[in-house]
N, CA and C atoms as a LAMMPS dump frame, in Angstrom:
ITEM: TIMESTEP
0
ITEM: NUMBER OF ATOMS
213
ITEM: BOX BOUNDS ff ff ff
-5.0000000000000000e+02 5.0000000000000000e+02
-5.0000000000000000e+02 5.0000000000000000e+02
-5.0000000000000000e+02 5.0000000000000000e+02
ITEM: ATOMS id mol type element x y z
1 1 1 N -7.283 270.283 448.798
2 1 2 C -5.994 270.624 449.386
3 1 3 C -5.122 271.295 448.325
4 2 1 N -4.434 272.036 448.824
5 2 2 C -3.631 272.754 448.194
6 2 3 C -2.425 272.082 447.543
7 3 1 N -2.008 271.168 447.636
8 3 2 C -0.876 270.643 447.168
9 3 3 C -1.022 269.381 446.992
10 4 1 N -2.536 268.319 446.572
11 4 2 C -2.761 267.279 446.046
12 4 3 C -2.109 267.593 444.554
13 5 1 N -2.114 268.255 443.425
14 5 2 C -1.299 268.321 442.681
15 5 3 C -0.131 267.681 442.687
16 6 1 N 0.855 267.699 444.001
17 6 2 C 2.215 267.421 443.526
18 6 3 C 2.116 265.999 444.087
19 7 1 N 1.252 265.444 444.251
20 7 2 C 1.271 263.756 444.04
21 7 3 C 1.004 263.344 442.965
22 8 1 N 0.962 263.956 441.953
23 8 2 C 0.851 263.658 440.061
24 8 3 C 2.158 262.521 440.069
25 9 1 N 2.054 260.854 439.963
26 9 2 C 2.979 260.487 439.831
27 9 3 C 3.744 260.978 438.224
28 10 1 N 3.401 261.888 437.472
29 10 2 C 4.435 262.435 436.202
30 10 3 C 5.194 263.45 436.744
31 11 1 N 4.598 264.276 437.816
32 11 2 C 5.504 265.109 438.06
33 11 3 C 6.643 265.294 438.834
34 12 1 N 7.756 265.805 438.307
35 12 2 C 9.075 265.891 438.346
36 12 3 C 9.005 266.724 440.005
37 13 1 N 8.988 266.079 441.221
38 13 2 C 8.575 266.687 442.211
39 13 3 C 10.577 267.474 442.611
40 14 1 N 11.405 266.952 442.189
41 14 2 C 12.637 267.49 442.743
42 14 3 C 12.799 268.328 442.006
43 15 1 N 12.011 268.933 440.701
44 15 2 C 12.341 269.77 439.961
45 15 3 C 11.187 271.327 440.706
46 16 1 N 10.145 270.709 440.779
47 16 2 C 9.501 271.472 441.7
48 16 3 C 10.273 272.301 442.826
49 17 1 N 11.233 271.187 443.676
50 17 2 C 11.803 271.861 444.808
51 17 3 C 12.458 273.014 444.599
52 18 1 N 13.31 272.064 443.516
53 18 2 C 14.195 273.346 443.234
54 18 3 C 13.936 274.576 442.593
55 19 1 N 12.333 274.902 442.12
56 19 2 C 11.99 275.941 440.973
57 19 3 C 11.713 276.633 442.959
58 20 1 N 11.071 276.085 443.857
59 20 2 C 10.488 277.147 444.91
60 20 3 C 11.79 277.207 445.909
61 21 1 N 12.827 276.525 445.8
62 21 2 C 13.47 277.17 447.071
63 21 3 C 14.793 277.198 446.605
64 22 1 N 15.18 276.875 445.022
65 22 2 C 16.036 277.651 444.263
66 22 3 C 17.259 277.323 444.28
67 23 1 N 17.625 275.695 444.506
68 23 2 C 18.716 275.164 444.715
69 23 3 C 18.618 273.377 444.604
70 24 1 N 18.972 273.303 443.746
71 24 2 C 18.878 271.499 443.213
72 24 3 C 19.581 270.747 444.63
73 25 1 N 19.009 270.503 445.151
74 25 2 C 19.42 269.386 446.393
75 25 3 C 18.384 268.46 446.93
76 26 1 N 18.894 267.671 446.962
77 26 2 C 17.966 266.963 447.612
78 26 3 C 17.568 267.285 449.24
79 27 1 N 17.843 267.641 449.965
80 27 2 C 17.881 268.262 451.036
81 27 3 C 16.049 268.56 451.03
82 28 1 N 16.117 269.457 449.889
83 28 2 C 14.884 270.314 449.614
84 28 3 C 13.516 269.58 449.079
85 29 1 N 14.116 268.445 448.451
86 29 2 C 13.231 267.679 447.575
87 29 3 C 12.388 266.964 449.243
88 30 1 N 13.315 266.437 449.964
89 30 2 C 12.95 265.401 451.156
90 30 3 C 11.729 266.627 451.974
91 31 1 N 12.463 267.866 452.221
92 31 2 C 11.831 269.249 453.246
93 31 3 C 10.196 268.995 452.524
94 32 1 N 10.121 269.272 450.79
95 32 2 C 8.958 269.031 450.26
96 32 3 C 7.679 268.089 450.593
97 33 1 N 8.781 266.878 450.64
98 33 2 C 8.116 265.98 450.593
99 33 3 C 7.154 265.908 451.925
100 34 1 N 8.429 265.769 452.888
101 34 2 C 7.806 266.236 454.741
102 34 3 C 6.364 266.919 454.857
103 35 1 N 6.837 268.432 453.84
104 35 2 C 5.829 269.207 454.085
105 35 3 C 4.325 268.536 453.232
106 36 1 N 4.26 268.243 452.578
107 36 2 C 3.305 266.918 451.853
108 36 3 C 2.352 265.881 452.323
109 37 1 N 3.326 265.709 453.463
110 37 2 C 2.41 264.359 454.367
111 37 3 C 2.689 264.867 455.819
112 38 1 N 2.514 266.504 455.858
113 38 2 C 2.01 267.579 457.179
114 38 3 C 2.805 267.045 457.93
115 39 1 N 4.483 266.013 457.658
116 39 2 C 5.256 266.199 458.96
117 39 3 C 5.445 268.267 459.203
118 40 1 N 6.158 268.933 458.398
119 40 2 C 6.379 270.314 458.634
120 40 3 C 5.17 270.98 458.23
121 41 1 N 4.679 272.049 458.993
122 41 2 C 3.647 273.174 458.099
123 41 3 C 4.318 273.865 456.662
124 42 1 N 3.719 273.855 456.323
125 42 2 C 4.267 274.928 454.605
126 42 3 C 3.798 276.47 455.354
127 43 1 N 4.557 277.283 455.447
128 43 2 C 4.813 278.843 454.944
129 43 3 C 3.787 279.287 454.218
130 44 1 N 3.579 280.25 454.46
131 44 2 C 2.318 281.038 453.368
132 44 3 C 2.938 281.474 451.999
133 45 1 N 4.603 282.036 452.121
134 45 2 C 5.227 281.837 451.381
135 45 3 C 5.613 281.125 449.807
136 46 1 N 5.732 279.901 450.671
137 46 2 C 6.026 278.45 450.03
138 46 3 C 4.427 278.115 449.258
139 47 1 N 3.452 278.355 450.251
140 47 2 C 1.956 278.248 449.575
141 47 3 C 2.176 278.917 448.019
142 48 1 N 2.285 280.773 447.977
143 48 2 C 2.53 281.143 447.275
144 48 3 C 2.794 280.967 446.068
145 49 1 N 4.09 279.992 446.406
146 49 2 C 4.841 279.854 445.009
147 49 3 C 4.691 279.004 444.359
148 50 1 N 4.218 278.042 445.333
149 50 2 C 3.539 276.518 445.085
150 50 3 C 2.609 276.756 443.91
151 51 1 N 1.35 278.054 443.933
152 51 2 C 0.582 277.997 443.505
153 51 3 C 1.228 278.949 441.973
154 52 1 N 1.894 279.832 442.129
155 52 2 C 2.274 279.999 440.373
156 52 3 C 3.553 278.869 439.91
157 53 1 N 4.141 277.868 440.646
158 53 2 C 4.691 276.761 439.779
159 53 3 C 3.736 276.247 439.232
160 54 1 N 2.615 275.576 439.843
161 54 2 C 1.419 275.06 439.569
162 54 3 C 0.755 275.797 438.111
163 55 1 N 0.568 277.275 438.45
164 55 2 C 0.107 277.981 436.845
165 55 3 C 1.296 277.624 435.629
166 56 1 N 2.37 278.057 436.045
167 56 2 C 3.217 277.503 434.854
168 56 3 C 3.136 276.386 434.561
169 57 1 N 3.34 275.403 435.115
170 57 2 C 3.166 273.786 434.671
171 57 3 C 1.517 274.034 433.899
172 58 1 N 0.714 273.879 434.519
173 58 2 C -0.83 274.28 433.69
174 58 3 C -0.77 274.52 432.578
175 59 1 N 0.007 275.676 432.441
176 59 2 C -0.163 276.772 431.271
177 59 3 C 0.671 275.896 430.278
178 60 1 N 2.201 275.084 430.115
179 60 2 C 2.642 274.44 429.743
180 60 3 C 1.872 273.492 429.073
181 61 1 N 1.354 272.742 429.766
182 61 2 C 0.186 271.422 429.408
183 61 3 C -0.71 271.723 428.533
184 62 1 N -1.429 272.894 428.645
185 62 2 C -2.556 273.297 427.967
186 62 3 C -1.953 273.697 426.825
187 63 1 N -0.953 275.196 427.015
188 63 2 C -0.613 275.797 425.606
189 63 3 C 0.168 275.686 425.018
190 64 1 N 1.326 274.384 425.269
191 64 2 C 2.379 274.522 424.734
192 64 3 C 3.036 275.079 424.967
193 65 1 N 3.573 276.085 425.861
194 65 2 C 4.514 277.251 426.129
195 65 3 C 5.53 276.958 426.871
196 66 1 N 6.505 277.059 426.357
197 66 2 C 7.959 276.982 427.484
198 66 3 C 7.103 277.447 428.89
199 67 1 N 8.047 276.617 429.626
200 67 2 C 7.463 277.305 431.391
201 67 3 C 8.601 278.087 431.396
202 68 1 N 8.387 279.263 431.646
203 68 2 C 9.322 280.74 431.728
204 68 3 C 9.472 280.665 433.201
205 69 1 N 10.928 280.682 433.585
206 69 2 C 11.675 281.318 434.889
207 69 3 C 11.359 282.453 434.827
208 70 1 N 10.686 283.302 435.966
209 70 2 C 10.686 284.776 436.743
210 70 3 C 11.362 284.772 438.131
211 71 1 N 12.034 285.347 438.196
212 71 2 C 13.06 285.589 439.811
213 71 3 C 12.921 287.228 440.148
């Protein structure tokens, strides 16, 4: 599955929200979560972005590298 990742209990899942839909609220963190346990479908969109937060965090872990904001 595409988004077993963000059940990593280390990861900062409200920080997640806010890197894909670009606004610290909880609002967004809960929408996440929903979409997680298939109450809402995820967007192909949201897939998308899901999957280069996912490379940055990676890339972080592995190389040491600041995770760089792109907008």
């Amino acid at each position: 599955m595409i988004t077993a990742w963000l059940n990593n209990p280390y990861l900062n899942l409200a920080e997640v929200a806010t890197r894909l839909y670009g606004s610290n609220s909880r609002m967004y963190t809960q929408r996440l979560r929903k979409k997680m346990t298939k109450a809402l479908p995820f967007e192909a969109w949201e897939i998308h972005e899901l999957e280069r937060i996912k490379q940055d965090i990676l890339s972080h872990i592995q190389h040491g590298h600041p995770v760089v904001e792109t907008t």
